[in-house]
py3Dmol code that shows the C-alpha trace and the ligand (Angstrom):
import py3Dmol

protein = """\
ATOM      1  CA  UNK A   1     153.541 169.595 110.950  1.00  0.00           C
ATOM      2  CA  UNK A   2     152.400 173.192 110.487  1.00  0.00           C
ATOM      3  CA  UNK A   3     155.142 176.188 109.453  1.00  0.00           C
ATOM      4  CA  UNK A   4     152.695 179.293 109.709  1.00  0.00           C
ATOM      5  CA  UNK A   5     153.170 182.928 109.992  1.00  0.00           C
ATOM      6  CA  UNK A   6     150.183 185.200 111.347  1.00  0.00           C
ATOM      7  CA  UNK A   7     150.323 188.806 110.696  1.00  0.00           C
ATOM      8  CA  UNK A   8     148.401 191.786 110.920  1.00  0.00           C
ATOM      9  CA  UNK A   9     148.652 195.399 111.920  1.00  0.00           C
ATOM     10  CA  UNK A  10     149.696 196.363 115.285  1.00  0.00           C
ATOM     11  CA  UNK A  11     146.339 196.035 117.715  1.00  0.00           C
ATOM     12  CA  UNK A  12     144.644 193.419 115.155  1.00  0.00           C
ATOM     13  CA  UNK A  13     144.967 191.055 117.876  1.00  0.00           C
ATOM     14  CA  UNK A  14     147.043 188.862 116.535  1.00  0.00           C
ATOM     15  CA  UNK A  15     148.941 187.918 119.705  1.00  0.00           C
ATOM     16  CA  UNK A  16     145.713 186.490 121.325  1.00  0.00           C
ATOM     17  CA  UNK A  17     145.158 184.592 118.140  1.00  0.00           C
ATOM     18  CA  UNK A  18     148.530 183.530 117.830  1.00  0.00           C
ATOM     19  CA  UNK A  19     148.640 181.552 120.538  1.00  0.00           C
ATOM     20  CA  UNK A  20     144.986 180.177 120.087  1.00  0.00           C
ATOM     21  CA  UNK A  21     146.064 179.234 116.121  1.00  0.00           C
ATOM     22  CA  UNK A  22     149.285 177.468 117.632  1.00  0.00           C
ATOM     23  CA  UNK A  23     147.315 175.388 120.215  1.00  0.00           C
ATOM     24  CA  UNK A  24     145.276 174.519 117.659  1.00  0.00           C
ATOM     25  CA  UNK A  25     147.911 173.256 115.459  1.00  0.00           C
ATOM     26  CA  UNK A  26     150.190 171.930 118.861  1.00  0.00           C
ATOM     27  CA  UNK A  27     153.373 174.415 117.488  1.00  0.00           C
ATOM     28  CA  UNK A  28     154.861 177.041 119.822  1.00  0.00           C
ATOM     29  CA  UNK A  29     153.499 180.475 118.838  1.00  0.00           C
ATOM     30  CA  UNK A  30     156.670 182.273 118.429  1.00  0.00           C
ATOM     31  CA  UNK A  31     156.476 186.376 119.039  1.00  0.00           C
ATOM     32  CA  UNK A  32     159.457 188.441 118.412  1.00  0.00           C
ATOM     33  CA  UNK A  33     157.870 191.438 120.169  1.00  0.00           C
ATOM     34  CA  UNK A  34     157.853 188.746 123.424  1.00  0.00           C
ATOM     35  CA  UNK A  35     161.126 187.213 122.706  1.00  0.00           C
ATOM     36  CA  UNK A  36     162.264 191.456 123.129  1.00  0.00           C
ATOM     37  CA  UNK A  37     160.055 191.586 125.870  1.00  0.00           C
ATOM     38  CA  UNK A  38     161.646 189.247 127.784  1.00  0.00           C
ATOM     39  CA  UNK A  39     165.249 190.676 127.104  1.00  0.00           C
ATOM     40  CA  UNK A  40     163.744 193.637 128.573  1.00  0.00           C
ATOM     41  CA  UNK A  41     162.499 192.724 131.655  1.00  0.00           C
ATOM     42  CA  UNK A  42     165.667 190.292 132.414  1.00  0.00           C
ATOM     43  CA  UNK A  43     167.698 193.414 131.366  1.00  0.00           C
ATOM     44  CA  UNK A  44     169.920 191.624 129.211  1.00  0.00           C
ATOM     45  CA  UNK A  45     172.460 193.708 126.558  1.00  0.00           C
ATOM     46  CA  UNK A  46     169.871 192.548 123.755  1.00  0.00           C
ATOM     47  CA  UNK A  47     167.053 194.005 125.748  1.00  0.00           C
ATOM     48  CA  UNK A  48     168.593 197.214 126.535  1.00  0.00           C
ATOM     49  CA  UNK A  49     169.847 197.796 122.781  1.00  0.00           C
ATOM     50  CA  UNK A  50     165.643 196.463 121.730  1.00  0.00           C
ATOM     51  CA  UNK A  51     163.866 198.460 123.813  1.00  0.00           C
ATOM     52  CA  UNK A  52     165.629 201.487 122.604  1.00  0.00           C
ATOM     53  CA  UNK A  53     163.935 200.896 119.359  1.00  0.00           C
ATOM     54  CA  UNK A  54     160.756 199.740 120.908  1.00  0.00           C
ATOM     55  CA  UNK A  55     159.772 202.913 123.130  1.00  0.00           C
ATOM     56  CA  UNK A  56     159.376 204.730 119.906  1.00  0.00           C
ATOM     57  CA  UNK A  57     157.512 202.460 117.896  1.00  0.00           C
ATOM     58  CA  UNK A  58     160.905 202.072 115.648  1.00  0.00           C
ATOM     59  CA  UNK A  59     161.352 198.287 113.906  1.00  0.00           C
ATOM     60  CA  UNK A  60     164.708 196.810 116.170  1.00  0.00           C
ATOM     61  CA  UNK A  61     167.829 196.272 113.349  1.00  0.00           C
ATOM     62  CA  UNK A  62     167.137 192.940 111.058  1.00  0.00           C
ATOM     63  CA  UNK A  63     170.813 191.758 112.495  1.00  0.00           C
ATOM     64  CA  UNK A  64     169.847 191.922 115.876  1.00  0.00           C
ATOM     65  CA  UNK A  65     166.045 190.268 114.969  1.00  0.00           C
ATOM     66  CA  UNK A  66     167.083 187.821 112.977  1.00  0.00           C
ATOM     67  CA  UNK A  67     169.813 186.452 114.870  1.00  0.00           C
ATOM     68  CA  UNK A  68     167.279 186.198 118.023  1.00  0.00           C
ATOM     69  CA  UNK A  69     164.938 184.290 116.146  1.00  0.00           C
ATOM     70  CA  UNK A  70     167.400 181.707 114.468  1.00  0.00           C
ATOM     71  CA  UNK A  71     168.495 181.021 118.055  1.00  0.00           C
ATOM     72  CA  UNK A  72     164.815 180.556 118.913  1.00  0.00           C
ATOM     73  CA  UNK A  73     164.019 178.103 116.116  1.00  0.00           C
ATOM     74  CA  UNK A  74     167.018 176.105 116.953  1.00  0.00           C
ATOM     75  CA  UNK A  75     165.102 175.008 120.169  1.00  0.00           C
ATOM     76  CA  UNK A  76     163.124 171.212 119.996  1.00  0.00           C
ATOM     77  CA  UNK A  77     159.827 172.395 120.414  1.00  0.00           C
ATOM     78  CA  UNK A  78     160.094 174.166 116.939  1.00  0.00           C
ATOM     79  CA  UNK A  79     161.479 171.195 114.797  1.00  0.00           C
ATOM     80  CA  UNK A  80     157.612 170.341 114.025  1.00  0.00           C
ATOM     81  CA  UNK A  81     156.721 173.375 113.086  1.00  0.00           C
ATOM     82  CA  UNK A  82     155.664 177.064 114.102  1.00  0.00           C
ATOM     83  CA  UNK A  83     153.714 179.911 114.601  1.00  0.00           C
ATOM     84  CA  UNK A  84     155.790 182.882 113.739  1.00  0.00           C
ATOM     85  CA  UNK A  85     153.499 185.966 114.929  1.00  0.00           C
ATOM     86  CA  UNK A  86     155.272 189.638 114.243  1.00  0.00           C
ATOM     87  CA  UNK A  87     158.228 188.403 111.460  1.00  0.00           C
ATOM     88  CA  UNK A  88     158.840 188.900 109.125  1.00  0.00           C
ATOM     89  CA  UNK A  89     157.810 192.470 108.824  1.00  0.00           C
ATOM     90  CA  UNK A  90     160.254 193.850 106.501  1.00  0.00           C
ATOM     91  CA  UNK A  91     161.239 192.861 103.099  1.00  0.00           C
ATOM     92  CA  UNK A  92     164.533 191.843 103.491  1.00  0.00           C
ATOM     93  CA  UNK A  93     163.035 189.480 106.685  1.00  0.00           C
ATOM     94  CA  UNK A  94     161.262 187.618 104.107  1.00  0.00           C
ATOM     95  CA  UNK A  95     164.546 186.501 102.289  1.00  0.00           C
ATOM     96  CA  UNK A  96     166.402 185.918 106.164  1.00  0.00           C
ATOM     97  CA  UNK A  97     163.700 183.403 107.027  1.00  0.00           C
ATOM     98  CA  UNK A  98     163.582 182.120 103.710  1.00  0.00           C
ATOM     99  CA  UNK A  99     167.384 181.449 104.351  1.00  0.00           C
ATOM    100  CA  UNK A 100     166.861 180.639 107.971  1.00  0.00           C
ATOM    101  CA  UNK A 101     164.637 177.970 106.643  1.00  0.00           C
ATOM    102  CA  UNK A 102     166.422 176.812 103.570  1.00  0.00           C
ATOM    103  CA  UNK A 103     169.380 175.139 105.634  1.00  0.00           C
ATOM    104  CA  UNK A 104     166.639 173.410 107.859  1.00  0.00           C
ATOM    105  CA  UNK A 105     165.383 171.946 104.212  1.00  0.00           C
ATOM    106  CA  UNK A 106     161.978 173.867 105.253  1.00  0.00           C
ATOM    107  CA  UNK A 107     159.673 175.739 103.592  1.00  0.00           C
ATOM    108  CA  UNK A 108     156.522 177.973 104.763  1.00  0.00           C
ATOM    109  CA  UNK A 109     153.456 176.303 104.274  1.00  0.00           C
ATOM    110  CA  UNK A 110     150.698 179.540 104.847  1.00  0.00           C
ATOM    111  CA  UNK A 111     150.617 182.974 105.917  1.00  0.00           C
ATOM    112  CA  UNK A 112     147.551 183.855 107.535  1.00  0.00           C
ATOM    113  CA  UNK A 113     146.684 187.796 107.342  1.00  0.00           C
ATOM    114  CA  UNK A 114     144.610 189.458 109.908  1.00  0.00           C
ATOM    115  CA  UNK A 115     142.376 192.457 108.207  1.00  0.00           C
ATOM    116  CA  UNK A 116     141.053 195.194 110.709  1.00  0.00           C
ATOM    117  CA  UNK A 117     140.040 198.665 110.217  1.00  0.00           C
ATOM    118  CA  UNK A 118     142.336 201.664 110.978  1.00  0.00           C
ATOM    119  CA  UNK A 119     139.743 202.886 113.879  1.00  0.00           C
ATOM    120  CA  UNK A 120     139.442 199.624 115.550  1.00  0.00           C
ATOM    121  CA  UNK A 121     143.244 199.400 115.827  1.00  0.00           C
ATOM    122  CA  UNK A 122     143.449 202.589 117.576  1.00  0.00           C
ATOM    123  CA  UNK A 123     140.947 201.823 119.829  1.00  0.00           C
ATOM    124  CA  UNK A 124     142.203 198.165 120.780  1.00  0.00           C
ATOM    125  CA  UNK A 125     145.751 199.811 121.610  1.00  0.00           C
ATOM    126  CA  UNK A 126     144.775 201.968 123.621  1.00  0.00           C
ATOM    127  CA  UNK A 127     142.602 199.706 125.515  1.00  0.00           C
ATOM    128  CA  UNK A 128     145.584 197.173 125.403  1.00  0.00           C
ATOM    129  CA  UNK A 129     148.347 200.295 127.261  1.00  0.00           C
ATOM    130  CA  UNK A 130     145.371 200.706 130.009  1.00  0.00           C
ATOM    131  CA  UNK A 131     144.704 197.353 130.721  1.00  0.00           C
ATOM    132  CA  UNK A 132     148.724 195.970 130.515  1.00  0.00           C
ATOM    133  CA  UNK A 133     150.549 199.169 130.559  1.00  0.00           C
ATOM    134  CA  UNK A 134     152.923 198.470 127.235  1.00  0.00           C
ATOM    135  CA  UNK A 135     155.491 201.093 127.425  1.00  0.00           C
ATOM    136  CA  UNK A 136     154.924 201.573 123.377  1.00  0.00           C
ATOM    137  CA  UNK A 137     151.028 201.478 123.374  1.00  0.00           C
ATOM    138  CA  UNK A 138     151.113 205.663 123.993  1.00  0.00           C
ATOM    139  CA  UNK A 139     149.399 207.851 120.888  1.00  0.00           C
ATOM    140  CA  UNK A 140     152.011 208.782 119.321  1.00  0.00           C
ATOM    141  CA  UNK A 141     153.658 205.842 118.946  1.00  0.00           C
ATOM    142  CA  UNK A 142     150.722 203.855 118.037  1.00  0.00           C
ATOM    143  CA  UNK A 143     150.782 206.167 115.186  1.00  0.00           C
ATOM    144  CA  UNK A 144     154.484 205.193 114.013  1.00  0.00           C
ATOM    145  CA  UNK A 145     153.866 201.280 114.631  1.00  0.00           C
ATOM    146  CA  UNK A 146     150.790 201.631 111.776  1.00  0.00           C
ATOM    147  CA  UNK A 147     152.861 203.994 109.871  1.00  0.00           C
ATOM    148  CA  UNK A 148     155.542 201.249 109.625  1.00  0.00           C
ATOM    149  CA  UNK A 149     153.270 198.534 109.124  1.00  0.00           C
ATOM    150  CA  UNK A 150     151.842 200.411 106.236  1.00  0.00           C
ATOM    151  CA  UNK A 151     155.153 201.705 104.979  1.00  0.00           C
ATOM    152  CA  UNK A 152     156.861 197.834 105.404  1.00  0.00           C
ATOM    153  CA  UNK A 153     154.890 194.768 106.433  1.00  0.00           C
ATOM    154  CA  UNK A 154     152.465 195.869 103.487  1.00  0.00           C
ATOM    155  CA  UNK A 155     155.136 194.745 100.500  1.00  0.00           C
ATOM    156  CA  UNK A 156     155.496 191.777 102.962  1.00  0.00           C
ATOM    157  CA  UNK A 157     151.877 190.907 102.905  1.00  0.00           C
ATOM    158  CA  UNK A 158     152.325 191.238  98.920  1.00  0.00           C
ATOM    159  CA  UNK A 159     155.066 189.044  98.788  1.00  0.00           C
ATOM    160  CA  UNK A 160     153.870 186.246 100.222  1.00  0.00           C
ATOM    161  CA  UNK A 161     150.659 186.709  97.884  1.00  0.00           C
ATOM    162  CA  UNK A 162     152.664 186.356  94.815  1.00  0.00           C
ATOM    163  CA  UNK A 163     153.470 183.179  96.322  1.00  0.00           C
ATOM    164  CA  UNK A 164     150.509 182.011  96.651  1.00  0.00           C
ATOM    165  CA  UNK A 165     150.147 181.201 100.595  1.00  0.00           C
ATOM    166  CA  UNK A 166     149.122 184.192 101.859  1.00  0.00           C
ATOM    167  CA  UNK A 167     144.884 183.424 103.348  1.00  0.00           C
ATOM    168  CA  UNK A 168     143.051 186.707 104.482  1.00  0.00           C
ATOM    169  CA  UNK A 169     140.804 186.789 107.537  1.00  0.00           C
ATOM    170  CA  UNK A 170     138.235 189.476 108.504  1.00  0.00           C
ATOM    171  CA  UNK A 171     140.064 190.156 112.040  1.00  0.00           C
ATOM    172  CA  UNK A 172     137.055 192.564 113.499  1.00  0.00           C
ATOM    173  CA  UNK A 173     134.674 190.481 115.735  1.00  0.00           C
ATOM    174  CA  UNK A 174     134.436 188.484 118.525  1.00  0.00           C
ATOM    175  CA  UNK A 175     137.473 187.000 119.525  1.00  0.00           C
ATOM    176  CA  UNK A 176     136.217 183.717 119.263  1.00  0.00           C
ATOM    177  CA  UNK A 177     134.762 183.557 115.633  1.00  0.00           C
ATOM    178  CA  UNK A 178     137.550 185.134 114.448  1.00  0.00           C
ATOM    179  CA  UNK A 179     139.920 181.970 115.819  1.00  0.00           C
ATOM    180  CA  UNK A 180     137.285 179.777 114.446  1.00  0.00           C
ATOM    181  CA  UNK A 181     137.679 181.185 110.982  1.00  0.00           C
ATOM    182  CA  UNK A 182     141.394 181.090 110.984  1.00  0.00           C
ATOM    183  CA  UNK A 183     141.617 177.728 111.913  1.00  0.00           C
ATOM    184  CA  UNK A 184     139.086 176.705 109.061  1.00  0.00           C
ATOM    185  CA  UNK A 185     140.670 178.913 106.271  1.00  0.00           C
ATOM    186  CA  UNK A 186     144.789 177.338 107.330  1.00  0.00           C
ATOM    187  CA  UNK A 187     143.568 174.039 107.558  1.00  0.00           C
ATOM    188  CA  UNK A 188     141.510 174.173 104.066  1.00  0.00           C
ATOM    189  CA  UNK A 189     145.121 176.096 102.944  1.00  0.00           C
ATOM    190  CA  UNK A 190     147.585 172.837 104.607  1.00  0.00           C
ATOM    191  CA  UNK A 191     144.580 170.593 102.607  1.00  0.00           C
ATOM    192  CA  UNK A 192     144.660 172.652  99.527  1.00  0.00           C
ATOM    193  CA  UNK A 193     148.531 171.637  98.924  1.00  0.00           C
TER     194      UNK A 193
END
"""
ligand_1 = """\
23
LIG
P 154.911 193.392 118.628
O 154.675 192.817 119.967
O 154.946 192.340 117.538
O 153.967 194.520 118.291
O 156.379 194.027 118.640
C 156.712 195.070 119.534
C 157.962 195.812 119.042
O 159.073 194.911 118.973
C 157.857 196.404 117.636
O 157.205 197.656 117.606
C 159.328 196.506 117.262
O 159.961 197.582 117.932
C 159.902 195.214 117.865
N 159.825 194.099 116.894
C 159.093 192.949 117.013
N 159.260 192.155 115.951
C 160.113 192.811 115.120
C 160.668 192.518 113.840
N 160.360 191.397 113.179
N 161.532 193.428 113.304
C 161.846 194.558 113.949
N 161.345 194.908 115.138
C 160.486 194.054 115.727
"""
view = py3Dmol.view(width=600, height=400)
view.addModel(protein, "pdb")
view.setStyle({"model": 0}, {"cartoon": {"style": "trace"}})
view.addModel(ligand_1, "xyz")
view.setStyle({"model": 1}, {"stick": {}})
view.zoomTo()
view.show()
């Protein structure tokens, strides 16, 4: 039983790692960003009002975040645990899966964080919009996503330090290695407690 959350700046990779990490640990990786993807594509109401937000780099309302994801932790395949990759990135996230979790008598066990340097980032999102065309992969809005993450998921990143269960990982590399340490450093974390 693993409750994880991975995070790290837009174009750390932490998609491709999520779902490596999760294998790993035989939880679903669970990506918000997807879950909206998906609404887009099947052009559902929750897509259309998402992708709004989306194009412009823009964080989609908690309400509308939160309430996805409590519907997708209510499915089987996350009663043994979880990979959350891309929540919570805002402050007052934190405290909605802390009470998400609360009435499931849960708690978070670690929260991996994926260090990479502003150039890299950059340069992996763009490579990312060529190769699978992601509507908000364009300059500009590249910019915004790192602003926010800055600006935001930062004081996230300290909050679950205070708490003691937040494990850095040098996220620059090959893709490989970097899995490899991530693995090592949650399961030395799940041993640790
Ligand atoms: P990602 O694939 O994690 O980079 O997410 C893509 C986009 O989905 C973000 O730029 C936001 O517009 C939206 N999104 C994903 N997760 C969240 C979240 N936890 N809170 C608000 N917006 C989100």
């Amino acid at each position: 039983m693993a409750r994880l959350i991975i995070m790290g700046p837009p174009g750390s990779g932490k998609g491709t790692q999520a779902e490596h990490i999760a294998r790993h640990f035989a939880v679903p990786a669970i990506s918000t960003g997807d879950l909206f993807r998906t609404h887009v594509r099947e052009g559902t109401d929750l897509g259309a009002e998402a992708g709004r937000y989306m194009d412009r780099g823009e964080f989609v309302p908690d309400h509308v975040t939160t309430a996805m994801l409590r519907e997708r932790l209510e499915k089987d395949d996350a009663g043994a645990g979880f990979l959350l990759d891309g929540y919570p990135r805002t402050v007052a996230q934190v405290g909605a899966l802390d009470d998400l979790l609360a009435v499931r008598k849960q708690s978070l066990e670690i929260v991996l964080a994926l260090a990479v340097s502003d150039d890299d980032l950059i340069g992996r999102m763009l490579q990312r919009a060529r190769e699978q065309g992601r509507s908000d992969d364009t300059e500009t809005v590249i910019q915004r996503r790192l602003e926010l993450y800055r600006e935001e998921t930062q004081a996230v990143i300290a909050a679950y330090s205070q708490r003691g269960i937040l494990i850095s990982v040098d996220g620059s590399g090959d893709r490989d290695s970097i899995t490899a340490n991530a693995i090592a450093a949650v399961e030395s974390g799940l041993a640790g407690q």
